[in-house]
C-alpha positions as CSV (number, residue, x, y, z in Angstrom):
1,X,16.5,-5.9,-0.8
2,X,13.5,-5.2,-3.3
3,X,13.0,-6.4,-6.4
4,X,11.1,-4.7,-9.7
5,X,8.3,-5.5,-11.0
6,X,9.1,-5.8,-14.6
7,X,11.8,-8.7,-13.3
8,X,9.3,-10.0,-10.9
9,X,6.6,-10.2,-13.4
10,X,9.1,-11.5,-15.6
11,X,10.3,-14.6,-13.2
12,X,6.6,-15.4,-12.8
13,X,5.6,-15.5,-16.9
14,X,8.2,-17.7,-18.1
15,X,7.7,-20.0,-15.0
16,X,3.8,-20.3,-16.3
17,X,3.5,-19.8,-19.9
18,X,0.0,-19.0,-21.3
19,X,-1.0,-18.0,-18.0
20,X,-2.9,-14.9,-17.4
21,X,-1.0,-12.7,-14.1
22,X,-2.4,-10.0,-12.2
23,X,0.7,-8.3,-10.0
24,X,0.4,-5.8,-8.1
25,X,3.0,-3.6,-6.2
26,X,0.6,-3.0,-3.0
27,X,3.0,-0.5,-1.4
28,X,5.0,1.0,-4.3
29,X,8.4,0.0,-3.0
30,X,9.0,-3.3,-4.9
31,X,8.9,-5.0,-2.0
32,X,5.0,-5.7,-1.0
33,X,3.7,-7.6,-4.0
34,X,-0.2,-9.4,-4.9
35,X,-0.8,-12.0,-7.3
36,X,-3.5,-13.6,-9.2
37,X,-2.4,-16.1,-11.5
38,X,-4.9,-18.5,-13.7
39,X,-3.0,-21.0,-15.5
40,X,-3.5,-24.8,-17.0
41,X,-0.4,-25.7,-14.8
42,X,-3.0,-26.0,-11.9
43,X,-5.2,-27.9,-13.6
44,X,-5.4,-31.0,-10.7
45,X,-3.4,-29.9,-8.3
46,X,-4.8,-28.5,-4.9
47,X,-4.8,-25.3,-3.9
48,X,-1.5,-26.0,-1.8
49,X,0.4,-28.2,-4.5
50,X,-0.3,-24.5,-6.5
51,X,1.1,-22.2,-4.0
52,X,4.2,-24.6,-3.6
53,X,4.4,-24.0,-7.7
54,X,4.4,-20.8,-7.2
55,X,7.4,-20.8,-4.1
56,X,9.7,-23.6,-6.4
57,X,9.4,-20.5,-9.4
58,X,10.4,-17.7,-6.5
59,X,12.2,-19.5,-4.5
60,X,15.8,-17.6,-4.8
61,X,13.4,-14.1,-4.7
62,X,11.5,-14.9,-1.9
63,X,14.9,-16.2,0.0
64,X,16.6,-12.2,-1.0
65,X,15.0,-10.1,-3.3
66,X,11.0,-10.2,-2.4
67,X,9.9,-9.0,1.4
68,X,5.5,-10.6,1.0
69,X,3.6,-11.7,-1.5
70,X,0.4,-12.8,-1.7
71,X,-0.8,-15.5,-3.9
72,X,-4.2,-16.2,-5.3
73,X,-3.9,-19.2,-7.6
74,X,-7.1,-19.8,-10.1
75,X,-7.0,-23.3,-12.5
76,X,-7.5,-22.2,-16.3
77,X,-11.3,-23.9,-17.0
Protein backbone atom coordinates (compact mmCIF):
# COMPACT_ATOMS: atom_id res chain seq x y z
CA UNK A 1 0.00 0.00 0.00
CA UNK A 2 1.27 3.60 -0.62
CA UNK A 3 -0.09 6.64 0.21
CA UNK A 4 0.02 10.27 -1.57
CA UNK A 5 1.56 12.99 -0.65
CA UNK A 6 -1.07 15.60 -0.87
CA UNK A 7 -3.10 13.12 1.78
CA UNK A 8 -0.01 12.48 3.68
CA UNK A 9 0.95 16.05 3.87
CA UNK A 10 -2.56 16.58 4.63
CA UNK A 11 -2.79 14.08 7.85
CA UNK A 12 0.40 15.78 9.09
CA UNK A 13 -0.91 19.72 8.86
CA UNK A 14 -4.17 19.40 10.57
CA UNK A 15 -2.52 17.14 13.28
CA UNK A 16 0.08 20.32 13.83
CA UNK A 17 -1.52 23.50 13.00
CA UNK A 18 0.78 26.57 12.44
CA UNK A 19 3.60 24.28 11.99
CA UNK A 20 5.98 24.66 9.25
CA UNK A 21 6.51 20.77 7.23
CA UNK A 22 9.07 19.86 5.00
CA UNK A 23 7.97 16.33 3.17
CA UNK A 24 9.64 14.81 0.93
CA UNK A 25 8.82 11.69 -1.25
CA UNK A 26 12.58 10.18 -1.18
CA UNK A 27 11.82 7.53 -3.75
CA UNK A 28 8.92 8.90 -5.80
CA UNK A 29 6.59 5.97 -5.13
CA UNK A 30 4.51 7.39 -2.16
CA UNK A 31 5.87 5.04 -0.13
CA UNK A 32 9.48 6.24 1.19
CA UNK A 33 8.68 9.56 2.85
CA UNK A 34 11.23 12.49 5.02
CA UNK A 35 10.03 14.96 7.29
CA UNK A 36 11.00 18.08 9.01
CA UNK A 37 8.46 19.47 11.03
CA UNK A 38 9.03 22.75 13.42
CA UNK A 39 6.05 23.32 15.46
CA UNK A 40 5.05 25.04 19.10
CA UNK A 41 3.45 21.51 19.86
CA UNK A 42 7.12 20.53 20.82
CA UNK A 43 7.71 23.22 22.76
CA UNK A 44 8.90 20.92 26.16
CA UNK A 45 8.63 17.85 25.20
CA UNK A 46 11.81 15.63 24.38
CA UNK A 47 12.87 14.71 21.32
CA UNK A 48 11.13 11.15 21.87
CA UNK A 49 7.70 12.52 23.48
CA UNK A 50 7.95 14.42 19.70
CA UNK A 51 8.45 11.55 17.48
CA UNK A 52 5.65 9.60 19.56
CA UNK A 53 3.40 12.94 18.46
CA UNK A 54 4.28 12.41 15.35
CA UNK A 55 3.37 8.19 15.36
CA UNK A 56 -0.17 8.94 17.53
CA UNK A 57 -1.05 11.54 14.15
CA UNK A 58 0.10 8.47 11.63
CA UNK A 59 -0.63 5.85 13.41
CA UNK A 60 -3.46 4.12 11.08
CA UNK A 61 -0.80 5.17 7.93
CA UNK A 62 2.06 3.87 9.34
CA UNK A 63 -0.01 0.55 10.36
CA UNK A 64 -1.22 0.32 6.15
CA UNK A 65 -0.81 2.99 3.97
CA UNK A 66 3.00 4.37 4.67
CA UNK A 67 6.11 1.72 4.11
CA UNK A 68 9.27 4.53 6.18
CA UNK A 69 9.40 7.69 7.13
CA UNK A 70 11.84 9.62 8.61
CA UNK A 71 11.18 12.17 11.15
CA UNK A 72 13.16 15.26 12.08
CA UNK A 73 11.22 17.14 14.76
CA UNK A 74 12.45 20.96 15.39
CA UNK A 75 10.59 23.04 18.63
CA UNK A 76 9.18 26.52 17.12
CA UNK A 77 11.75 29.16 19.22
Amino acid sequence: MTIEYNTLYSLIDNAFPNSTIELVDLAGDNNHYQLKITSAVFNNLSRIEQHKLVHAALKTELKKDLHALSIQTFKQM
